[in-house]
N, C-alpha and C positions, 0 to 999 in steps of 0.2 A: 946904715946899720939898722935905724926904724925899723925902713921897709921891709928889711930881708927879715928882720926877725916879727913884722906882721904879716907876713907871704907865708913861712913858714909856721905859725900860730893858726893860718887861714887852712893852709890846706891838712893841715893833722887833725882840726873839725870836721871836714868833710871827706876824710879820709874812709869811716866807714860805709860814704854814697860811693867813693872810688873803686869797687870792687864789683859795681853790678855789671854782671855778664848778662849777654841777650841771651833770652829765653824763648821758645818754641811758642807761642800762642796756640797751635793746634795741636801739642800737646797738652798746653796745659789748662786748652777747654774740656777734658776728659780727666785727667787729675783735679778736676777741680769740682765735681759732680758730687765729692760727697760736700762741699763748704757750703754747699747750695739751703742747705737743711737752715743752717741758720743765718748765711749771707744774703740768702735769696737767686733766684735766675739771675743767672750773669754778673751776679755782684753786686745787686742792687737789694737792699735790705727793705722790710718794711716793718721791722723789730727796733726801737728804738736804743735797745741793749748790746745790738748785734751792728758792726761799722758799714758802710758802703763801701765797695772794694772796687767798681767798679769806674774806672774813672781817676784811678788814684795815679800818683806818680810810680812806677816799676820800681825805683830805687828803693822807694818808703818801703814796701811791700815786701822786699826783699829784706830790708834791715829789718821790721818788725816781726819776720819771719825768721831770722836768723836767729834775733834776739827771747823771740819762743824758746828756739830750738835749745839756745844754748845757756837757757837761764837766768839771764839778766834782765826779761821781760816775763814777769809773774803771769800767767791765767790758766789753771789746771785743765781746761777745757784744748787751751790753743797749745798748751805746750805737748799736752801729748800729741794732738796734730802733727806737729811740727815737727817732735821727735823722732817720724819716722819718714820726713824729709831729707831727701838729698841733696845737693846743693843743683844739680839740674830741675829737680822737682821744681824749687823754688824759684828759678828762674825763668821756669814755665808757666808757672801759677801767676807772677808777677806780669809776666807780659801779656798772660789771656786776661786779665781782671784791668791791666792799666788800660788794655783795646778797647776795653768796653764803652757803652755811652754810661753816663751815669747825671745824675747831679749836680755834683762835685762843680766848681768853679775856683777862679781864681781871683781874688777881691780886685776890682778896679780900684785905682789911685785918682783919689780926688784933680 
């Protein structure tokens, strides 16, 4: 009974990653021309204000962008963005920006 009810505790967490759909990259390296203004080429930022996107997980990218759209993630700048996102847009924009090279890393474990 643990188990089942931390299985099911486990995936109602990441229920909001559960829902990413593959997105078009070469779509959504043309929808993504205007983020460029304050993202940088390709998703790579050099505004310390502004995130690097390039390199990111698809999933993240897609829930931070959902979360623009729908309110529950505050930034007047990124929501109106976002509010005139579709949910293919967003799918798009998530898999040209996750393609990219970037920075970003994943911490090694000692």
């Amino acid at each position: 009974m643990i188990k089942r009810n931390f299985a099911v505790a486990l995936l109602a967490a990441f229920a909001p990653f559960a829902s990413v759909s593959a997105g078009d990259a070469a779509a959504g390296e043309s929808k993504a021309a205007v983020c460029a203004a304050c993202h940088g080429a390709n998703g790579v930022s050099t505004d310390v204000n502004n995130p690097i996107l390039a390199g990111q997980y698809a999933s993240y990218l897609e829930f931070a962008l959902q979360s623009y759209r729908n309110g529950s993630r505050q930034n007047a700048i990124m929501s109106g963005f976002a509010s005139q996102l579709s949910d293919d847009d967003i799918a798009d924009l998530a898999a040209w920006f996750s393609s990219q090279q970037g920075p970003l890393q994943t911490a090694e474990r000692p």
